[in-house]
N, C-alpha and C positions, 0 to 999 in steps of 0.2 A: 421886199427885203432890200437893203441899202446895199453898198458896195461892200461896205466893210463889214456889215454880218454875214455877208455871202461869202468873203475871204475869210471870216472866223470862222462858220462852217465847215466849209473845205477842210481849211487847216484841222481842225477839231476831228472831221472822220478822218483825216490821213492820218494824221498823230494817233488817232484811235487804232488804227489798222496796225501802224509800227510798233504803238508801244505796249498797248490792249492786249489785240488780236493775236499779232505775230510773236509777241513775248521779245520785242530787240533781236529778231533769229534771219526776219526776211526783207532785206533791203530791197523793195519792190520797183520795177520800174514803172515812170508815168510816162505821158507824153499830152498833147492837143493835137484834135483833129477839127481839120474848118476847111471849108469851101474857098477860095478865094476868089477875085475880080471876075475869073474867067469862068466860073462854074468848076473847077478842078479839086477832086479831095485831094488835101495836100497835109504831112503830118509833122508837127513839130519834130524836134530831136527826141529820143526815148533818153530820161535823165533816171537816175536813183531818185529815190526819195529822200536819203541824205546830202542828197547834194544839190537838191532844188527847195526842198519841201523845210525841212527839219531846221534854217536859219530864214524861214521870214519870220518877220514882226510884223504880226496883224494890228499888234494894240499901238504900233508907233510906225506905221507906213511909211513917212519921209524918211525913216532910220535904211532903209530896205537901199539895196542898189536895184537901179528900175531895169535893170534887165533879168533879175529874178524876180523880181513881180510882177514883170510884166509873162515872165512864159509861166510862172505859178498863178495867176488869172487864167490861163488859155490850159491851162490840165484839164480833159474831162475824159480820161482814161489812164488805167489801171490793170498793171498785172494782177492776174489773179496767184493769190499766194499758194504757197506751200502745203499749206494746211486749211486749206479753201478747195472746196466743190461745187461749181455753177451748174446747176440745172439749166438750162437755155430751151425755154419752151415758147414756140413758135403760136400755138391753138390753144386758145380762153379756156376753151371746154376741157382740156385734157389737166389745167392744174388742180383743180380738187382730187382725181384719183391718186397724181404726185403728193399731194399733203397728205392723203387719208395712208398711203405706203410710207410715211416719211413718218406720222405719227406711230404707225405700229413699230418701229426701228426704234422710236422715240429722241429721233432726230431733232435739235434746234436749227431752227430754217429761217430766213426770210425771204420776202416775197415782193419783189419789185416791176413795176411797171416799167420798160427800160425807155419810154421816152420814141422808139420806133413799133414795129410791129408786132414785137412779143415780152416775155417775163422772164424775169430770170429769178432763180432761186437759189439763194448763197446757201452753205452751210458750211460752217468753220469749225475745225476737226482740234481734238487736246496737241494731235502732234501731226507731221508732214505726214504726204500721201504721196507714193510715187505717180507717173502719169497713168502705170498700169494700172494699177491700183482705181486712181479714178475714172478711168476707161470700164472699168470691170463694174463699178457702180452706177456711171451715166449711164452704161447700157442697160441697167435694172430698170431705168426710168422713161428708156428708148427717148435720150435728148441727145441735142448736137454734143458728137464726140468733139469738135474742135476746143474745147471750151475745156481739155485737158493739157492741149500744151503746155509746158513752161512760156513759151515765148508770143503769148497771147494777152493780145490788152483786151479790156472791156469796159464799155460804157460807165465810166464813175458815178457812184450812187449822189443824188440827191446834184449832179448837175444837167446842163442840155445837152442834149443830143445832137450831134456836130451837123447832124443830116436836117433832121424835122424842127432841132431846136427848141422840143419839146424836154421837159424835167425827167429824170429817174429816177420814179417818185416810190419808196415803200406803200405797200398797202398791204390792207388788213383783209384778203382776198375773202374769209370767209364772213366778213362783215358787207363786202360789196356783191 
């Protein structure tokens, strides 16, 4: 993939997330996380989405001022929204009995590889959830509660992983 369909991408799921997903209700925050010279995780600034995301031009780059293109290249993290519940499952084996519960609920899920050691499993709600709320349901699923904070980023879908460098890639879990 070139530069500039990896910058459409991006752009394409954030904008989907804001204007899709969120309905224009959750101005979510990003950030970049990367290692630097010394071996240290270190994390960019946490921005809005409208105020990083929402004025690049992917289709006319040289329009862009380069310092928001250059920290909107370096985003591979995302709050999780409002109306968003991440399952964070750590063990391969335990995500089919999470789909086969998720299907009887008759839940819309996805199912992503996150690029390090485990999967995550979004699922995006008509309206917000409070933290209780989604605390009260990760526990159905016995997943990390942390993944209910408001002030919790997570591995952005379909980029690397700041650690391994590896993709956060969807899959079709029960195709694999």
């Amino acid at each position: 993939m070139s530069r500039l369909e990896s910058l459409q991408s991006k752009k394409g799921f954030l904008d989907k997330l804001y204007f899709k997903i969120g309905k224009q209700k959750y101005n979510f925050w990003v950030c970049g996380t990367f290692i630097d010279d010394k071996g240290n995780k270190k994390f960019t600034k946490w921005k809005k989405y409208l105020d990083c995301v929402a004025n690049i031009d992917v289709l006319n780059l040289e329009n862009n001022d380069w310092k928001d293109l250059k920290f909107f290249e370096g985003i591979n993290n995302k709050q999780i929204l409002r109306n968003e519940i991440v399952l964070d499952i750590e063990d391969p084996n335990e995500i089919k009995s999470v789909m086969e519960k998720l299907k009887r609920y008759d839940w819309n899920y996805s199912v992503w590889k996150t690029g390090s050691k485990g999967y995550h499993i979004h699922i995006f709600l008509d309206k917000e959830a409070t933290t209780h709320q989604k605390e009260a349901f990760v526990k159905l699923f016995d997943a990390d509660i942390q993944k209910c904070s408001e002030k919790n980023l997570i591995a952005l879908e379909n980029e690397k992983h700041w650690r391994t460098g590896n993709m956060k890639e969807e899959i079709d879990y029960e195709q694999s």
